[in-house]
C-alpha positions as CSV (number, residue, x, y, z in Angstrom):
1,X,-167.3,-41.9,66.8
2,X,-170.7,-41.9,67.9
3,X,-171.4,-42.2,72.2
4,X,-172.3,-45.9,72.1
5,X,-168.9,-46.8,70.0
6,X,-166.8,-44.4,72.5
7,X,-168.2,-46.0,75.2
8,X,-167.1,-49.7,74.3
9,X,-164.2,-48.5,72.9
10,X,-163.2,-47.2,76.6
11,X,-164.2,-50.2,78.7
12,X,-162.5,-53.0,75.9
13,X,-159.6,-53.3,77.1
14,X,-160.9,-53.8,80.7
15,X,-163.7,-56.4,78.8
16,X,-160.5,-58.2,78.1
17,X,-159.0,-58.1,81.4
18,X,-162.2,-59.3,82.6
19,X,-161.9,-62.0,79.5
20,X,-159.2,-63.9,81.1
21,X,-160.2,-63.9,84.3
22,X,-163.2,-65.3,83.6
23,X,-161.4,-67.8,81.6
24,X,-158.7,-68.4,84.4
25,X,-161.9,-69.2,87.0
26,X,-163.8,-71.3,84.2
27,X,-160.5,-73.6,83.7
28,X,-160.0,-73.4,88.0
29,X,-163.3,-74.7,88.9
30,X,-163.3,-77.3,86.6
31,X,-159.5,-78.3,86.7
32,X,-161.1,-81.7,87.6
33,X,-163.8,-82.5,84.9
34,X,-162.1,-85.0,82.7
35,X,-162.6,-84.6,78.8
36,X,-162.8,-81.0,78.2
37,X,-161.1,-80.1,75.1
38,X,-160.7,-76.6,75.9
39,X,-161.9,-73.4,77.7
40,X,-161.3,-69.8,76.5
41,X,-163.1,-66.1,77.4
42,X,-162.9,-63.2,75.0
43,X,-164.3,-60.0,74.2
44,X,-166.9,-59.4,71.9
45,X,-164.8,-57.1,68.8
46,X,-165.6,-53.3,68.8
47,X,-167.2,-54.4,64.8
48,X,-169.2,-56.8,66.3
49,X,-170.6,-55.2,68.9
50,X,-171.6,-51.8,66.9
51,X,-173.1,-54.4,64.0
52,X,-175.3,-56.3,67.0
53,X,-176.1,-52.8,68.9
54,X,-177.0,-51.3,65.5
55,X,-179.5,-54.3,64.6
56,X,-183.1,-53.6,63.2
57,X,-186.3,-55.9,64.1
58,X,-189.6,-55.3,62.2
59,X,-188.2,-51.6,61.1
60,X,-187.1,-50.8,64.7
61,X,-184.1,-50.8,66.1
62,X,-183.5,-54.2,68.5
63,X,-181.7,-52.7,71.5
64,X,-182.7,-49.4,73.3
65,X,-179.7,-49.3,75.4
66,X,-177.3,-51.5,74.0
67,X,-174.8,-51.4,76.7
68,X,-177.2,-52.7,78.9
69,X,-179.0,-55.2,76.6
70,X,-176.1,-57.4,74.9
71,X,-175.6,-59.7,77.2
72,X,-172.8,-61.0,75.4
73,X,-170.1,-58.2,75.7
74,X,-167.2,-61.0,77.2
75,X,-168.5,-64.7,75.5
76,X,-166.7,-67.9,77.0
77,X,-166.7,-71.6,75.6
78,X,-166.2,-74.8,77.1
79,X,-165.8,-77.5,74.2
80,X,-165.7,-81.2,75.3
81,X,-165.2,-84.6,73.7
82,X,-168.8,-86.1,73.8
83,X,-172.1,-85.0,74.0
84,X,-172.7,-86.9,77.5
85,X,-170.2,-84.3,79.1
86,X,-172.2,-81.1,78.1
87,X,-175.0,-81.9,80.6
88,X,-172.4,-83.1,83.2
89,X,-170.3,-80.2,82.7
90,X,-173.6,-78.0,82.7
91,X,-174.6,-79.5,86.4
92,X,-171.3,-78.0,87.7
93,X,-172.0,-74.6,86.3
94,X,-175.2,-74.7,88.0
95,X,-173.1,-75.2,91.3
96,X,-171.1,-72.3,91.6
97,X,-172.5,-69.6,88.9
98,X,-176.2,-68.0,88.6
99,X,-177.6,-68.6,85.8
100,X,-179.7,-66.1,84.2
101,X,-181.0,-68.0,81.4
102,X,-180.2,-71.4,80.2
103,X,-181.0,-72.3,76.5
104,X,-180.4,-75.5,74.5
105,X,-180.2,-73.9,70.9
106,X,-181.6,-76.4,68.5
107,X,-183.4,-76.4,65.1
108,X,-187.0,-75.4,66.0
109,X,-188.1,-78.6,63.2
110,X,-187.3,-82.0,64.4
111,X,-186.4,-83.1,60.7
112,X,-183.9,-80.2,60.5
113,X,-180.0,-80.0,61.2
114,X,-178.2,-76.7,62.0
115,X,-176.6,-75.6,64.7
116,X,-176.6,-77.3,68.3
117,X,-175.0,-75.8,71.7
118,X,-175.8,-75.5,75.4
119,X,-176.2,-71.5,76.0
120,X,-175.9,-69.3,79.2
121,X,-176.4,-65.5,80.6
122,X,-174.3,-66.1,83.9
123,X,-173.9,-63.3,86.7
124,X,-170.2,-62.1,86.3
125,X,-169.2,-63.9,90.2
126,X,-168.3,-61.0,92.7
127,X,-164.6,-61.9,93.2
128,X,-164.3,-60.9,89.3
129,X,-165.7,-57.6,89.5
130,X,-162.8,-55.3,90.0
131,X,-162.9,-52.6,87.6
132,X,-163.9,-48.9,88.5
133,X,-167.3,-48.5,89.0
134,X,-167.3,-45.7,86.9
135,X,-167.0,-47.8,84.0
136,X,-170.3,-49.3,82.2
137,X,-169.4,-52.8,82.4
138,X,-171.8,-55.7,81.7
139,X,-173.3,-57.9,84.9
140,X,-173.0,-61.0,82.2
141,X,-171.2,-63.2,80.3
142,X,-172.1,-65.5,77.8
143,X,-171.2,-69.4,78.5
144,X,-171.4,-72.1,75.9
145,X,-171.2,-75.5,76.2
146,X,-170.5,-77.7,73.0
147,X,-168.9,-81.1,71.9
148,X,-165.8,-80.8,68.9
149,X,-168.4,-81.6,66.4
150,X,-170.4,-78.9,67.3
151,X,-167.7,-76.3,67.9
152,X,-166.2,-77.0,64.5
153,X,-169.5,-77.0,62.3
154,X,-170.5,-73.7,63.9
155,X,-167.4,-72.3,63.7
156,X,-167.4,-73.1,59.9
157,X,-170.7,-71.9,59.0
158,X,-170.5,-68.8,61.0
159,X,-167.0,-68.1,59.0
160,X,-168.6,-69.5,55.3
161,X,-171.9,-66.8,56.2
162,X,-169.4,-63.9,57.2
163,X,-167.9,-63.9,54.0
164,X,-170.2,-63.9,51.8
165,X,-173.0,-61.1,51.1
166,X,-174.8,-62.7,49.4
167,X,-178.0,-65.3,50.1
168,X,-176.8,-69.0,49.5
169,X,-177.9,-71.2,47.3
170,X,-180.7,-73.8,47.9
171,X,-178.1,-76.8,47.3
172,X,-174.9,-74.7,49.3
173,X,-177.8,-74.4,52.3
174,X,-178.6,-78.4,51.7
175,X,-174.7,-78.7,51.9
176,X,-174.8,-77.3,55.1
177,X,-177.3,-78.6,56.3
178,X,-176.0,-82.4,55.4
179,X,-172.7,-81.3,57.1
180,X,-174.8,-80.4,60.6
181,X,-177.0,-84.0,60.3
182,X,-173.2,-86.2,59.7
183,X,-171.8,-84.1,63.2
184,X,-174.8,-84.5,64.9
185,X,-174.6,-88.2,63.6
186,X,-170.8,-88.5,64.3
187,X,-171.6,-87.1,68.0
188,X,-174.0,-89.6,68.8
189,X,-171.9,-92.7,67.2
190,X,-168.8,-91.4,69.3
191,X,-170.6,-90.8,72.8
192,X,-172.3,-94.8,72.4
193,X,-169.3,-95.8,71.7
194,X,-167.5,-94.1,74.8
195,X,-170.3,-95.0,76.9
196,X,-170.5,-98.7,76.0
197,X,-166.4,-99.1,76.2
198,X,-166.3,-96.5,79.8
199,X,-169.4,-99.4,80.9
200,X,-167.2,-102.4,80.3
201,X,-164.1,-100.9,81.7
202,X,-166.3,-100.1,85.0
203,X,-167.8,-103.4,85.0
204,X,-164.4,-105.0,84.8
205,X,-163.1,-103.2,87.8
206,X,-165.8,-104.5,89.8
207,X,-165.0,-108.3,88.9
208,X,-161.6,-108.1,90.3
């Protein structure tokens, strides 16, 4: 084993002590949000974390000091029905955590479709820091924040590249890419629709 992989390998199980309780305070603090699909923390995998700290940018390596770099080590994910929720949902993080960085990951063309999700680097909260001191754990989590349609194309194509080795074909990545315009489509017919229907039901209330 080399140091870095030892290292990891000694603090996981406390990264997934420190993955529920994140998860337990995520579903807590917004126990009264309506819509949320689901919440869930976990661990970034021993494999996946020696793959990213082993990563290689323009012939050198990406991160120096891995441990200290991945800011990603414990990853949570708040999926919600429609995409008028993320932002809503995205307020009340601002409320109790501190944010580190706050990205809205979208194609960098405005013709293109791929993958959509709010992201954060959040401060683990005080209360939630337990462990040793000893131990080299991180200071962040990751949060995203995504509608079903999202979660379920990303998870998808994440799976579909994973398996293969090999580059994909022009038409498999026009596939794909038709895939991310319909749930990008699907989200936007869906929230209208809530919105317009949530309106009238408002407006109805007020008449009586």
């Amino acid at each position: 084993m080399t140091t870095i992989e030892n290292t990891y390998t000694d603090i996981f199980p406390e990264l997934q002590k420190l993955s529920l309780a994140i998860e337990v305070h995520l579903k807590e603090y917004l126990s009264e949000i309506q819509r949320i699909d689901r919440i869930s923390a976990r661990p970034k995998s021993i494999e996946r974390f020696l793959t990213k700290a082993g990563k290689i940018e323009n012939g050198e390596k990406k991160y120096i000091e891995p441990k200290k770099q991945i800011q990603d080590q414990v990853g949570a994910r708040i999926i919600t029905y429609y995409l008028s929720d993320v932002n809503k949902i995205a307020e009340h993080i601002h409320k109790y955590y501190e944010p580190v960085e706050e990205i809205d990951k979208q194609p960098k063309n405005h013709d293109a479709f791929s993958y959509l999700g709010k992201h954060f680097i959040l401060f683990i909260p005080d209360e939630l820091r337990t462990w040793d001191s000893k131990l080299q754990m991180p200071l962040f989590f990751e949060l995203q924040i995504k509608t079903l349609f999202q979660h379920a194309w990303a998870e998808s194509e994440h799976d579909l590249n994973y398996k293969t080795d090999d580059e994909l074909a022009v038409d498999d990545k026009r596939l794909i890419a038709f895939s991310a315009a319909q749930a990008w489509g699907a989200d936007r017919v869906f929230d209208d629709l809530f919105n317009k229907y949530n309106k009238q039901a408002e407006d109805n209330k007020d008449t009586k």
